[in-house]
C-alpha positions as CSV (number, residue, x, y, z in Angstrom):
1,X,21.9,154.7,188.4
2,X,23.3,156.5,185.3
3,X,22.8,154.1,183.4
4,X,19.1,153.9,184.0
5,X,18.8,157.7,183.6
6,X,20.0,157.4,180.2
7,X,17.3,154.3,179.4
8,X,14.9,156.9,180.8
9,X,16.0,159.6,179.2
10,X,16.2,157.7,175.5
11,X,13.0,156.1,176.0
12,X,10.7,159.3,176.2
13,X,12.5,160.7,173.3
14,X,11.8,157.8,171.2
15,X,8.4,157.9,172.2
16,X,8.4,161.4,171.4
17,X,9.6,160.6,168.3
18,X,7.2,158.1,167.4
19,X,4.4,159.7,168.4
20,X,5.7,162.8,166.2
21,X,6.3,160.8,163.7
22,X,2.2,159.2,164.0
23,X,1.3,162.4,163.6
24,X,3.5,163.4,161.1
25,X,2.3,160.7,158.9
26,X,-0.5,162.8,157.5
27,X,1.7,165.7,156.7
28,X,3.6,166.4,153.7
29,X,6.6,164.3,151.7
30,X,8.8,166.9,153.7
31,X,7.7,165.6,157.1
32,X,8.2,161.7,156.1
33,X,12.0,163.0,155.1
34,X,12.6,164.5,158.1
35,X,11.2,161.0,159.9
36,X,13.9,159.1,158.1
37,X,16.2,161.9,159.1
38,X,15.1,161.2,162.8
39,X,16.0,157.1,162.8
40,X,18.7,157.5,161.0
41,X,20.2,159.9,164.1
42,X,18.2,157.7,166.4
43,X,20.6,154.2,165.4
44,X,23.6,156.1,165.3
45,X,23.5,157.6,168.8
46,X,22.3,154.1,169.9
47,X,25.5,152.2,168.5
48,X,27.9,154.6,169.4
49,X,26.4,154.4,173.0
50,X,27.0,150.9,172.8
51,X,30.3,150.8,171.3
52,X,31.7,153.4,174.3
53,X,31.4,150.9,176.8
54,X,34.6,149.1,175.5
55,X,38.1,150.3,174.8
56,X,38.5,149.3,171.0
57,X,41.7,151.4,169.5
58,X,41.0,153.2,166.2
59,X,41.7,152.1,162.8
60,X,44.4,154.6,162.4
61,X,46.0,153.5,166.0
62,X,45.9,149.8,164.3
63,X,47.6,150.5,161.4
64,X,50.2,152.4,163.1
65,X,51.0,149.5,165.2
66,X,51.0,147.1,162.7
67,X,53.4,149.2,161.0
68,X,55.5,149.1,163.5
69,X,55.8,145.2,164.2
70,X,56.3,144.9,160.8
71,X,59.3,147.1,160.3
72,X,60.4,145.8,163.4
73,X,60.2,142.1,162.1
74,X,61.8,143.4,158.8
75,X,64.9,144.8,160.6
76,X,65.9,141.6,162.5
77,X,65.7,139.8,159.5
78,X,67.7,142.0,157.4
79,X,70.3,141.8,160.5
80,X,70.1,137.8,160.8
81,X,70.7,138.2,156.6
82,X,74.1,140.3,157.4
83,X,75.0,138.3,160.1
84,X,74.9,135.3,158.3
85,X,76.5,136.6,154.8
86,X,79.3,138.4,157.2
87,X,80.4,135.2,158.9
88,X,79.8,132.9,155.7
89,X,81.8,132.6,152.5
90,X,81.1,130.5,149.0
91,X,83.8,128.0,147.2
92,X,82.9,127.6,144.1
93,X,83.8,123.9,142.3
94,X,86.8,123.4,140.9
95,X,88.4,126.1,143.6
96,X,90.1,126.0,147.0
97,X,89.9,128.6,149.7
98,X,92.6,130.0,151.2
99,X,91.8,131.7,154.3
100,X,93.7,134.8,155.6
101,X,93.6,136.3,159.2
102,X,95.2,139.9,159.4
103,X,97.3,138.7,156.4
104,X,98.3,135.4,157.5
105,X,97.7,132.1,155.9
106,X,95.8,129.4,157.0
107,X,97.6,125.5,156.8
108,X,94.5,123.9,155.9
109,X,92.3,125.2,152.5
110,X,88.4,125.3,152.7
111,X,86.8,122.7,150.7
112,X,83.9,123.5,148.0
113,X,80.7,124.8,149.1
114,X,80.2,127.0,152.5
115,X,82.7,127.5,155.0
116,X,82.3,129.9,158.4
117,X,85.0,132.6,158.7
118,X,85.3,135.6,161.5
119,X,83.8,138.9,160.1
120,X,86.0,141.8,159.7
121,X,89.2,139.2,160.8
122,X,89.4,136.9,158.2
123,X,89.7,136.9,154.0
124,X,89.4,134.7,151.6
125,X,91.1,133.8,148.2
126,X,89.6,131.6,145.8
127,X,92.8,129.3,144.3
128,X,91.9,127.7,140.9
129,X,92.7,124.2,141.1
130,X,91.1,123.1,137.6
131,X,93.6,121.9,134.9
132,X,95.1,124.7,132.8
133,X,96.9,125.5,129.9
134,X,100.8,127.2,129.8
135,X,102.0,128.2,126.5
136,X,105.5,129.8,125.6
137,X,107.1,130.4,122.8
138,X,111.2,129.7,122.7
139,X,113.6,130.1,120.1
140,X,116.3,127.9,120.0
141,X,119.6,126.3,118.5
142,X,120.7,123.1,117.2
143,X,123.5,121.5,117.7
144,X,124.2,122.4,113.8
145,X,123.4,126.3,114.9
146,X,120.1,126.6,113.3
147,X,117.7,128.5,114.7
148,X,114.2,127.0,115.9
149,X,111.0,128.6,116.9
150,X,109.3,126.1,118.9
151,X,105.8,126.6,120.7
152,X,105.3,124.5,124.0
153,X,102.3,123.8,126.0
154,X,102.2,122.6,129.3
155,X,98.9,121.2,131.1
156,X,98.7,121.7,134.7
157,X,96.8,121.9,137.9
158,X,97.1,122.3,141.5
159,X,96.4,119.4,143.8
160,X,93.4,119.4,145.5
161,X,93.8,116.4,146.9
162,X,96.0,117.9,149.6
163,X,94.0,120.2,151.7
164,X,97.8,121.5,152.6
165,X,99.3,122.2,148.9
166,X,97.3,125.0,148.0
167,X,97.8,127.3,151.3
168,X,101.5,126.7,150.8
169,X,101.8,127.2,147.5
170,X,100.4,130.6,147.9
171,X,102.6,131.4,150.8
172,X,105.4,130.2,149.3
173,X,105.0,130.9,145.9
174,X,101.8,133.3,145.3
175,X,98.9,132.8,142.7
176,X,99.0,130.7,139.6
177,X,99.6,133.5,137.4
178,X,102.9,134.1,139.2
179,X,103.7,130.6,139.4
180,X,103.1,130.2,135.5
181,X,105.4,133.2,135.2
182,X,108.2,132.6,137.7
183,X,108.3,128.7,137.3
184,X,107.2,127.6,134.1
185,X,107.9,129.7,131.8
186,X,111.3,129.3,132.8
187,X,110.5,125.7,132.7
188,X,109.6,125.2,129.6
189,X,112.7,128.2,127.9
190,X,115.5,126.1,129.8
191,X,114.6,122.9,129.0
192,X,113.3,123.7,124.7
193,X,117.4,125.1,124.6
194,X,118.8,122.8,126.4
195,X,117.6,119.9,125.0
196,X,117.3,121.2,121.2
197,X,121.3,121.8,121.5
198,X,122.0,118.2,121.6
199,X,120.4,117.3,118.1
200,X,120.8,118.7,114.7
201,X,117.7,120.3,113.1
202,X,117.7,117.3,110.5
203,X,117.6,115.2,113.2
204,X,115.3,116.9,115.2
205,X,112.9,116.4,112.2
206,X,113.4,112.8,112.7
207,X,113.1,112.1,116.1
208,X,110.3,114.5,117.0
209,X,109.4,112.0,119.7
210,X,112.4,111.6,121.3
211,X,112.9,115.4,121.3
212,X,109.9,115.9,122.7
213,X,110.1,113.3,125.7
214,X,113.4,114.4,126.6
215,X,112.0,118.3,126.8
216,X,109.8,116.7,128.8
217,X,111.4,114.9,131.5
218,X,113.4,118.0,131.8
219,X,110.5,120.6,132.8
220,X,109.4,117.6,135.4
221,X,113.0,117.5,136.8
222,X,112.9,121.4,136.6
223,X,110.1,122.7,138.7
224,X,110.5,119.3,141.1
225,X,113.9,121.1,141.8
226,X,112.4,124.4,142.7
227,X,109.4,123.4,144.2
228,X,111.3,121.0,146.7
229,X,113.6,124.2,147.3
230,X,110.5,126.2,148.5
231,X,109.9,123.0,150.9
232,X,106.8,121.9,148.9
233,X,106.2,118.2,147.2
234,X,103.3,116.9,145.5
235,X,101.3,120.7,144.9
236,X,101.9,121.1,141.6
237,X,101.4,118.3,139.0
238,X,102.3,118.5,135.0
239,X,99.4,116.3,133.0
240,X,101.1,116.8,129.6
241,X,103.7,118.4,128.0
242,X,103.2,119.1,123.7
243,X,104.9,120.9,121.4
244,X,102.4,122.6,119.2
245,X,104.7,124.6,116.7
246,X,108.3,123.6,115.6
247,X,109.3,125.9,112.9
248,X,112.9,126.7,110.8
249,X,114.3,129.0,109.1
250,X,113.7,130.1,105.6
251,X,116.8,128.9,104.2
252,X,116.6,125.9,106.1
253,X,113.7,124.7,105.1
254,X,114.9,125.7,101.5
255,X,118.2,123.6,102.1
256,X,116.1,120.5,103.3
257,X,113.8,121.3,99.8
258,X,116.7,121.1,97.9
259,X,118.1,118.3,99.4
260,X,114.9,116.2,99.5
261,X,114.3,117.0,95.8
262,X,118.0,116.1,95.2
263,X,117.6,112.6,97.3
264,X,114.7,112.6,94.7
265,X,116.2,112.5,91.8
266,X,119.4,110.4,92.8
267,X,116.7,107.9,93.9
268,X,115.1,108.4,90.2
269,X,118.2,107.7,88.9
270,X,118.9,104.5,90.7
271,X,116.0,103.2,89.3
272,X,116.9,103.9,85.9
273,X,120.4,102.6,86.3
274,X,118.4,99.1,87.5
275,X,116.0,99.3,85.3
276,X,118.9,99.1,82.5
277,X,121.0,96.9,84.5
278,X,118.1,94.4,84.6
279,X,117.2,95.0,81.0
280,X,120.9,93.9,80.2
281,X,120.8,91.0,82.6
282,X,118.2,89.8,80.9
283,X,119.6,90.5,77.0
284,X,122.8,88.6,78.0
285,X,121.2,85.6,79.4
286,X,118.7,85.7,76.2
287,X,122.1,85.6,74.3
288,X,123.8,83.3,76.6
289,X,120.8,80.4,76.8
290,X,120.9,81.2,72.5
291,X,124.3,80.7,72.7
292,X,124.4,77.2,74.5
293,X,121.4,76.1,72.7
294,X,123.3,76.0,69.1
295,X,126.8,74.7,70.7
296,X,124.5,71.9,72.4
297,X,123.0,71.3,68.7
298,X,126.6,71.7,67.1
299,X,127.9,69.3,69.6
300,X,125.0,67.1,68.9
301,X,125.3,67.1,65.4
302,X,129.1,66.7,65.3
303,X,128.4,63.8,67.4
304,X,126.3,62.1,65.8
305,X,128.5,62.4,62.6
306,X,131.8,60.4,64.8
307,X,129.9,58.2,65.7
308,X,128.3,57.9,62.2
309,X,132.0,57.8,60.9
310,X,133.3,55.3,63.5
311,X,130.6,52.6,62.7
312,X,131.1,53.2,58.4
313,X,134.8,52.9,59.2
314,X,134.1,49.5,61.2
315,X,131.9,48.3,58.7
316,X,134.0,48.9,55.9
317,X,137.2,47.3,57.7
318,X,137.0,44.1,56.4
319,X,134.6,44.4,52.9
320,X,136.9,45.3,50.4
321,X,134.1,45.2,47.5
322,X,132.7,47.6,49.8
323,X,135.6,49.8,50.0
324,X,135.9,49.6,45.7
325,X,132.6,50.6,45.7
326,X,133.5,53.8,47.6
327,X,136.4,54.7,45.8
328,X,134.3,54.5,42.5
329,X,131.3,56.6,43.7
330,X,134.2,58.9,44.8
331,X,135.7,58.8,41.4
332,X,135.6,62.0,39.3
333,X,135.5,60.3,35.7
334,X,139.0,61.2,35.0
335,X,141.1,58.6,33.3
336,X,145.1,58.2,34.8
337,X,147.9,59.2,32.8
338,X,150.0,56.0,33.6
339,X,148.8,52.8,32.5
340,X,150.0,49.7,32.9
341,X,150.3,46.6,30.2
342,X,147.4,44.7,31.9
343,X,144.8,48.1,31.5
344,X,143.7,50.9,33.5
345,X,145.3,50.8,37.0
346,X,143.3,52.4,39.6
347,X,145.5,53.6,42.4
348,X,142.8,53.3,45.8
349,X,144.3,53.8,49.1
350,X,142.0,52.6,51.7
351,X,143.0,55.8,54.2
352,X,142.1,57.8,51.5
353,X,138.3,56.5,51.7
């Protein structure tokens, strides 16, 4: 029923309207205004008629509730984000996690990458287990008491390997900047002196190799000693052990100048001495094969002479004419002072040609 009163009561009016607005239509510009006017309030009354008969919130209502799902949806999300960021922690490569819980330490390290913990309970400290280097610098003495500055560097990591090591290395020990302090620097200062005191520093010069093996073999036997006091094997392994630096003193190295320099010259003057020693050599045995050359020719000739001798003096043997005939051609011209009544007496003695 009230709903047909109002189509009742909106239909005259509109007819009212219309009719007003017949008659209007031969009126002024103002009346055709104020016909516009009239529909305009005419639809507007219509649709919000319509639009009563349903419970549609307002656009300020919306907004307020979308608001407030939003926020709502924003919170648990930033709480899921806490959650999750409170009851996770990040190893980074190359580390190990050590977990604490009030202070104590965990046996067993967390691997790389993420690992769930207990918020508020448990902390975490990220052990380096990279290779790294150790460098100290130790002045020693020789066995001849010079003094030697020798820089050693030691290469070292922690074994990850063992999911055990780490955790009990840093109960046992702490982190690796205590362990470099407390362990291998004293490492690397007892074993440089006690090795370097067995050589001299000439010597230590000339072996460098064996000096440096020995030094070592004795940081190895060093920090195995301590570590497997502390109850711990296989946590800490030495890659490489090099000696970088391996000065003298001044007058050392002037002393091993001087002495090289003298070495030097001695050697120079070996050379010389064999150099004139060879020149001799080879003068006497130009004199010597000179030598022998003209007694083999003397000796030749002299021999060939006898013999020349031996075979006139068998020829002449028995050939007396022959042997006047020498005496003659040996004859001087002189006349003798003794003749004899049958003429001139020639005196020849055949052992005299």
């Amino acid at each position: 029923m009230t709903k047909t009163i109002k189509s009742a009561t909106i239909i005259p009016i509109e007819t009212e309207n219309t009719e007003n607005a017949e008659n209007d239509t031969t009126l002024t510009p103002e009346n055709s205004e104020n016909q516009k006017r009239t529909h305009r309030l005419y639809r507007k009354s219509s649709t919000s008629s319509f639009f009563d008969k349903f419970p549609f919130p307002s656009a300020q209502e919306a907004v307020e509730e979308a608001s407030g799902a939003f926020g709502g949806g924003c919170f648990i999300v930033f709480l899921c984000w806490l959650a999750f960021m409170l009851c996770t922690v990040r190893v980074d490569a190359g580390h190990v996690g050590i977990k604490k819980r009030f202070g104590a330490v965990a046996d067993e390290a967390l691997e790389e990458g993420l690992s769930f913990i207990m918020p508020f309970v448990d902390s975490v400290y990220h052990m380096d287990t990279r290779i790294r280097n150790a460098d100290q610098d130790t002045a020693a003495n020789s066995l001849d008491l010079q003094t030697i500055q020798i820089r050693t560097t030691l290469q070292y990591y922690i074994n990850h390997t063992n999911s055990l090591a780490a955790p009990l290395i840093y109960r046992k020990i702490g982190t690796r900047e205590v362990i470099e302090s407390q362990i291998l620097k004293a490492a690397q200062l007892e074993s440089v002196k006690a090795v370097c005191a067995k050589f001299t520093a000439e010597s230590m010069v000339q072996q460098r190799a064996s000096v440096k093996q020995q030094i070592k073999e004795s940081i190895f036997s060093f920090i195995g000693t301590t570590m497997e006091s502390k109850g711990i094997t296989n946590g800490l392994d030495v890659a490489n052990v090099a000696m970088t630096n391996f000065d003298f003193s001044t007058e050392f190295n002037k002393a091993i100048e001087m002495k090289v320099k003298a070495e030097q010259e001695a050697l120079q003057a070996e050379n010389e001495k064999n150099t004139t020693i060879t020149k001799a050599e080879a003068a006497a045995s130009k004199l010597e094969i000179e030598a022998s050359a003209t007694a083999y020719r003397i000796n030749a000739i002299a021999f060939a002479k006898s013999r020349a001798i031996e075979l006139e003096t068998t020829a002449l043997k028995d050939n007396d004419e022959l042997i006047t005939l020498r005496g003659v051609e040996k004859w001087d011209g002189l006349l003798p002072k003794v003749n004899g009544n049958g003429g001139m007496i020639l005196n020849l003695n055949h052992d005299d040609l």
